[in-house]
SEPA-146704 format. One line per field, with one value per atom (N, C-alpha, C): residue in one letter; chain; atom name; x negated, y, z. Coordinates in steps of 0.2 Angstrom, whole numbers, plus 5000, padded with zeros to 4 digits. Layout:
<nodes>
type: c(A ...)
mol: c(A ...)
atom: c(CA ...)
c1: c(X ...)
c2: c(Y ...)
c3: c(Z ...)
</nodes>
This chain:
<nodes>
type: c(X X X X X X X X X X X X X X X X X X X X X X X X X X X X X X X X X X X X X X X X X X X X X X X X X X X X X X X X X X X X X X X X X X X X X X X X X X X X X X X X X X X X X X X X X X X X X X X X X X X X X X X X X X X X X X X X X X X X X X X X X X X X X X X X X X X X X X X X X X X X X X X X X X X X X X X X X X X X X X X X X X X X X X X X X X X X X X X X X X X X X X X X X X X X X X X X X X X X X X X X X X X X X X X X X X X X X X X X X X X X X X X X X X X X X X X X X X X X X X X X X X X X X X X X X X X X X X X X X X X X X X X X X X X X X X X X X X X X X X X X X X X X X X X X X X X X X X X X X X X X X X X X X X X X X X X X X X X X X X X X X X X X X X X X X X X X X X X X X X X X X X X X X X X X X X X X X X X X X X X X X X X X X X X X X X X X X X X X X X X X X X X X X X X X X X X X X X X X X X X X X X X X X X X X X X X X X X X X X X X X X X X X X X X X X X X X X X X X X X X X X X X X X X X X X X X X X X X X X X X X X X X X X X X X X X X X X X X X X X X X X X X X X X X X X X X X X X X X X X X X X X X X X X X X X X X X X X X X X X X)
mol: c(A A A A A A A A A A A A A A A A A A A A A A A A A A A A A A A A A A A A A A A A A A A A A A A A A A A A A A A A A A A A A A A A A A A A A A A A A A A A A A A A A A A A A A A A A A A A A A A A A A A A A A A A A A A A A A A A A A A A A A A A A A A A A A A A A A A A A A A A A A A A A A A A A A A A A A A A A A A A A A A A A A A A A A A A A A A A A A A A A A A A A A A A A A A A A A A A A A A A A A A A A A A A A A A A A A A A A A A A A A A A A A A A A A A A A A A A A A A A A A A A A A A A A A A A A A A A A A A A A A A A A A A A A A A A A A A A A A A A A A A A A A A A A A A A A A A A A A A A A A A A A A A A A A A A A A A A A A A A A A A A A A A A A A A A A A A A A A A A A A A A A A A A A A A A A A A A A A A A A A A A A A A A A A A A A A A A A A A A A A A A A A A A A A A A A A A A A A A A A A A A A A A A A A A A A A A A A A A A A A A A A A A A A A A A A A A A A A A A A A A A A A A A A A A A A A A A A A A A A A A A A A A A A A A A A A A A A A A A A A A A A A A A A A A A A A A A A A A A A A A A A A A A A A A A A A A A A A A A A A A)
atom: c(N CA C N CA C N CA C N CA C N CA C N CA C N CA C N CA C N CA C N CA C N CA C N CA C N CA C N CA C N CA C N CA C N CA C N CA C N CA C N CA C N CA C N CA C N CA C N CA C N CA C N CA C N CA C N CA C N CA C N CA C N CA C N CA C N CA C N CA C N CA C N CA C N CA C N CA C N CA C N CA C N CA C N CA C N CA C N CA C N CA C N CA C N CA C N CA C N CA C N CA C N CA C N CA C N CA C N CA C N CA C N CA C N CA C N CA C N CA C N CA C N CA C N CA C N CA C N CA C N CA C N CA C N CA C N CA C N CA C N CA C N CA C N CA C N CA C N CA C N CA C N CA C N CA C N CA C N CA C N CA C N CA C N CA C N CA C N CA C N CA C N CA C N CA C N CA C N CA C N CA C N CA C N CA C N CA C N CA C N CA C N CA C N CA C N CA C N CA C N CA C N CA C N CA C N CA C N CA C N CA C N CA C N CA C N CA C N CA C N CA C N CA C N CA C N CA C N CA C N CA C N CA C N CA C N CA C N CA C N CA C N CA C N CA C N CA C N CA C N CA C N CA C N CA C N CA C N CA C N CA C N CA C N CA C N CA C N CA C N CA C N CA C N CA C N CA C N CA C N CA C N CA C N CA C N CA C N CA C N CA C N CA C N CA C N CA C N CA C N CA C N CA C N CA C N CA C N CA C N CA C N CA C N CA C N CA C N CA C N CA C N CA C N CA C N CA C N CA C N CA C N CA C N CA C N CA C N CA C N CA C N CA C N CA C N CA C)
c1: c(5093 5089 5082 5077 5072 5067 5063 5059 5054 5051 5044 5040 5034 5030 5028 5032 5032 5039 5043 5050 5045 5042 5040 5035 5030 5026 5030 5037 5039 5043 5045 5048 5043 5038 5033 5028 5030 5027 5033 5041 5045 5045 5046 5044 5039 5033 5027 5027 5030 5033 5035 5044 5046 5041 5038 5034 5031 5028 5022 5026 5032 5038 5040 5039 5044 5036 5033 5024 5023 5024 5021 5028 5033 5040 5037 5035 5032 5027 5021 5016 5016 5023 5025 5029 5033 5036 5033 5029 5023 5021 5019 5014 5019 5026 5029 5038 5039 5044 5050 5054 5059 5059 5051 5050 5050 5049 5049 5049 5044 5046 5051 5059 5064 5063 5060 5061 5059 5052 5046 5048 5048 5051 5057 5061 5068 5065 5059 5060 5055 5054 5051 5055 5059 5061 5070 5071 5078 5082 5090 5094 5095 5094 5092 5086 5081 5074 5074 5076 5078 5082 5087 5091 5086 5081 5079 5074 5070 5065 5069 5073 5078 5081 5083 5086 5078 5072 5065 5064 5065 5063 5065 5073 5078 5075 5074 5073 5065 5061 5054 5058 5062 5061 5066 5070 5073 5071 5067 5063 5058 5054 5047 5043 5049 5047 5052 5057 5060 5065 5069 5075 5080 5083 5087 5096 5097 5105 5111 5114 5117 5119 5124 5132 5124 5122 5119 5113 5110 5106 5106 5113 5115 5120 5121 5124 5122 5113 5107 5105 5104 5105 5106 5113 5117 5117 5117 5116 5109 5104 5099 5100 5102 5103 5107 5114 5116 5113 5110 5104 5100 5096 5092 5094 5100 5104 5105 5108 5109 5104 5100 5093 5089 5089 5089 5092 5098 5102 5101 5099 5097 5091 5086 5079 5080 5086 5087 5089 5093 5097 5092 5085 5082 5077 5075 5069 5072 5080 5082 5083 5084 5082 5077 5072 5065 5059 5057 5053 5045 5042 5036 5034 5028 5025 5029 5033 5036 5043 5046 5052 5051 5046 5045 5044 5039 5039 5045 5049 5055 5061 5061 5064 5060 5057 5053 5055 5054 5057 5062 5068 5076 5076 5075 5076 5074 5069 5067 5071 5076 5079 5083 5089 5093 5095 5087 5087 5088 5083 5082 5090 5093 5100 5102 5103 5109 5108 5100 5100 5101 5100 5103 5109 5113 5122 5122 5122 5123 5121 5114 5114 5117 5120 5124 5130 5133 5140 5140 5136 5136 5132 5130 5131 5124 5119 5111 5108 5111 5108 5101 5099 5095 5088 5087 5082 5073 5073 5067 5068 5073 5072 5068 5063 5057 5052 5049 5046 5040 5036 5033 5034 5038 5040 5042 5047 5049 5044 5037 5030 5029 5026 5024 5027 5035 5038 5036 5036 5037 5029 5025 5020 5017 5021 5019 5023 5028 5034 5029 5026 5023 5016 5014 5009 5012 5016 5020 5023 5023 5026 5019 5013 5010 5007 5005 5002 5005 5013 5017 5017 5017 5016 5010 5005 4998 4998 5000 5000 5006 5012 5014 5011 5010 5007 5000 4997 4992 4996 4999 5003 5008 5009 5013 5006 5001 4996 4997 5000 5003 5001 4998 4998 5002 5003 5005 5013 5009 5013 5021 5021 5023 5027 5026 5028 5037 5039 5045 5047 5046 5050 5055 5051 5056 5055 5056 5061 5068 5069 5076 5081 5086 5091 5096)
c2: c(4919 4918 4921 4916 4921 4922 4926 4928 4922 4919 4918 4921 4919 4926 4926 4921 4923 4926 4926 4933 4940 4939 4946 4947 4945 4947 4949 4946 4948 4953 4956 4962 4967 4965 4970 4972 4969 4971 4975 4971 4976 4984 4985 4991 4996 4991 4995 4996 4992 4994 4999 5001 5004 5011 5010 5015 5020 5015 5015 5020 5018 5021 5027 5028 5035 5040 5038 5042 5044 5036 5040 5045 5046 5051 5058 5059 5065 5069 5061 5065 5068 5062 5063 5070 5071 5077 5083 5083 5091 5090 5085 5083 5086 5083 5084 5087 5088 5092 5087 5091 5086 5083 5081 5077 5071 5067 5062 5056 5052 5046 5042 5042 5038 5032 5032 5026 5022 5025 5021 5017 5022 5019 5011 5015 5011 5002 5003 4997 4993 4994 4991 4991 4995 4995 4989 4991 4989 4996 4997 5001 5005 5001 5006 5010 5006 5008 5014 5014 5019 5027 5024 5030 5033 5031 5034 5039 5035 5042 5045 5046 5052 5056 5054 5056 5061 5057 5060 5067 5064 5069 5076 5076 5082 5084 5080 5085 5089 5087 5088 5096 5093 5100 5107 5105 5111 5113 5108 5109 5113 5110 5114 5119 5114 5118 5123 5125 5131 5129 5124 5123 5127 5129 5137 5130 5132 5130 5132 5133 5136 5130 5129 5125 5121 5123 5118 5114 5119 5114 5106 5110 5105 5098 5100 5096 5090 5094 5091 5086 5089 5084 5078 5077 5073 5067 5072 5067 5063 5067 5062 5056 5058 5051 5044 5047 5042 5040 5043 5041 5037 5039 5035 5027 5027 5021 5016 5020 5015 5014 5015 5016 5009 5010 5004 4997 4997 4992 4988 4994 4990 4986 4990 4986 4982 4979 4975 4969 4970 4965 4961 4964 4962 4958 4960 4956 4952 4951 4943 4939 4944 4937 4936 4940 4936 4937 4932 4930 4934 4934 4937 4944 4946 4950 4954 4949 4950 4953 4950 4955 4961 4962 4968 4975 4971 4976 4977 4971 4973 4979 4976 4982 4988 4989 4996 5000 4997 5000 5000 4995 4997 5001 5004 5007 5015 5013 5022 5025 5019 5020 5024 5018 5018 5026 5028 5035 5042 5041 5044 5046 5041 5042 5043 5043 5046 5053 5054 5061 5068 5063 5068 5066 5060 5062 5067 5068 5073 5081 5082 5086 5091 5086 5087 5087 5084 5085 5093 5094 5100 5106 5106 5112 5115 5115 5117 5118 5114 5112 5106 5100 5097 5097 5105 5107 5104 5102 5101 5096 5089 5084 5081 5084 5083 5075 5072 5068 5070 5074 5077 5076 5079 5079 5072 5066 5062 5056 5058 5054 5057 5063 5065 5064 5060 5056 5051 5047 5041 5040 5042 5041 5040 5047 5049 5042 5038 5033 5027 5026 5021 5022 5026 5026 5027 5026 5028 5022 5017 5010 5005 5006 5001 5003 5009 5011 5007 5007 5005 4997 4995 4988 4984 4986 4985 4986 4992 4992 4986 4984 4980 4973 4972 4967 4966 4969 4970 4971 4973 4973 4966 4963 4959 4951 4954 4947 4942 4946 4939 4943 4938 4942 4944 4947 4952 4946 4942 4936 4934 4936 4933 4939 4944 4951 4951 4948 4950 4944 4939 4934 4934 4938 4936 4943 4948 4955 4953 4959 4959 4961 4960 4963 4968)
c3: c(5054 5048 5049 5048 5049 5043 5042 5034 5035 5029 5029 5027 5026 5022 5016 5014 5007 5005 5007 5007 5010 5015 5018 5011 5008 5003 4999 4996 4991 4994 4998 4999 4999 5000 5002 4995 4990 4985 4979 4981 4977 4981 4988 4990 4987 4987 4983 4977 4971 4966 4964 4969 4969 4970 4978 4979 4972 4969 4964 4958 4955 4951 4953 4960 4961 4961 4963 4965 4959 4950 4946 4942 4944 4941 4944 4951 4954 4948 4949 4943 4936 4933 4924 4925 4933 4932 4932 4934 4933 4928 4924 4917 4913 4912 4905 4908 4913 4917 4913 4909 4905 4902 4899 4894 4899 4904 4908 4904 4905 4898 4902 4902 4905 4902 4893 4888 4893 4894 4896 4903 4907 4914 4914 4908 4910 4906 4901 4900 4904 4909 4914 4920 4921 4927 4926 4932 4933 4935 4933 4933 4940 4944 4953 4952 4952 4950 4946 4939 4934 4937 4939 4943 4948 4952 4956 4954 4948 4944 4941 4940 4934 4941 4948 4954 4955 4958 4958 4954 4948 4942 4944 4943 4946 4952 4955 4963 4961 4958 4956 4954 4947 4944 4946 4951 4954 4960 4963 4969 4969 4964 4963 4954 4951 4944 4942 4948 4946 4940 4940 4933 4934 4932 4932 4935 4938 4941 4938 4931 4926 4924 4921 4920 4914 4908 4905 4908 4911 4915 4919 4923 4928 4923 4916 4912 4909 4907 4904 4909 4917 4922 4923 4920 4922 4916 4909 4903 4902 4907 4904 4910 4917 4921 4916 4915 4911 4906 4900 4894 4898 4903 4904 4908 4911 4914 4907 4903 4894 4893 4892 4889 4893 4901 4903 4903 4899 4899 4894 4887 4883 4884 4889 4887 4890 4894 4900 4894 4891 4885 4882 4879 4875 4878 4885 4890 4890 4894 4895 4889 4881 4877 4875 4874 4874 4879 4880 4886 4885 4890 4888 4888 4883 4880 4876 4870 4863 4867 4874 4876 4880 4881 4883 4880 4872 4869 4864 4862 4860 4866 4873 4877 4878 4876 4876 4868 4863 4857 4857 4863 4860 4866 4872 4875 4872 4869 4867 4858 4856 4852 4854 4861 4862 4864 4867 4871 4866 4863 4857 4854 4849 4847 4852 4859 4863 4864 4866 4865 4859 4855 4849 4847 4849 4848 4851 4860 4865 4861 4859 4859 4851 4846 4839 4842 4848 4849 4856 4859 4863 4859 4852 4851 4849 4851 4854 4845 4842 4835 4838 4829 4831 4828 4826 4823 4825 4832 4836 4837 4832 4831 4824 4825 4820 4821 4814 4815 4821 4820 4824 4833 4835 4841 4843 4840 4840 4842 4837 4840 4843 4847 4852 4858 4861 4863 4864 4859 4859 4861 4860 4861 4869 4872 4879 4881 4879 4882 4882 4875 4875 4879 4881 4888 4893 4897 4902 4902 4896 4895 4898 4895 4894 4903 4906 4910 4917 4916 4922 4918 4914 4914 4918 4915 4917 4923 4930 4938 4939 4934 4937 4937 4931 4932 4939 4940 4944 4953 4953 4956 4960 4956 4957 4955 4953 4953 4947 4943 4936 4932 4925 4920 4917 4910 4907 4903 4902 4902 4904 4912 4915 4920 4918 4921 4917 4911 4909 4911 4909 4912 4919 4924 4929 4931 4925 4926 4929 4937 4940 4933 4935 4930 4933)
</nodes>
């Protein structure tokens, strides 16, 4: 079987995607350590992809920002990879049903729902109290998601050479 080079371009531009994904997880994880926008990522990305920044993030921040290795830590860990996995699933639901601009930013809102409510079931059923789930904070969130949405939207599209248009339509799944 041999490649053409339009298979070799397209692998060579999902590689760099990916690349581009895990480089900006590096950078958001110095910027915002556990705040990591996963909404943001996951409604762009694909579920492998997703796992890799939340995979990335952890290594960042036990590697380099010193996260304490105590039973909740390594807990919180593990809940935000699955929150951020659902969280991509949803965004993934709503791209494939609508096409476009209008499904992405629809995946981007249900992803940062989806995230959102799961991290405050988690954190009202473990205990922590949900005092720091304030209107306040919950915008400064969403906010950081929705730039960390529009940022990685915009290199992909530039990236991939298609307009903004045409960037969720033929989202992997």
């Amino acid at each position: 079987m041999s490649l053409t080079l339009s298979t070799v371009s397209k692998i060579n531009r999902r590689a760099l995607w990916a690349a581009t994904f895990i480089a900006a997880s590096v950078l958001f994880s110095f910027a915002w350590a556990c705040a990591l926008p996963l909404a943001g990522f996951a409604a762009v990305a694909a579920l492998l992809l997703t796992g890799a920044v939340w995979l990335t993030n952890q290594a960042m921040g036990f590697l380099f920002l010193h996260y304490p290795t105590d039973p909740t830590t390594l807990f919180w860990g593990g809940a935000l990879g699955v929150v951020a996995l659902l969280s991509c699933e949803s965004a993934g639901l709503l791209a494939r049903r609508f096409p476009g601009l209008r499904g992405g930013l629809a995946a981007f809102l249900a992803s940062f729902v989806a995230y959102e409510s799961l991290i405050l079931a988690v954190t009202a059923a473990t205990g922590p109290g949900v005092d720091h789930f304030t209107a306040p904070v919950v915008a400064q969130i969403f906010f950081i998601n929705l730039g960390a949405f529009a940022g990685l939207l915009i290199l992909k599209a530039a990236v991939a050479n298609r307009d903004l248009s045409e960037t969720f339509a033929s989202r992997p799944t």
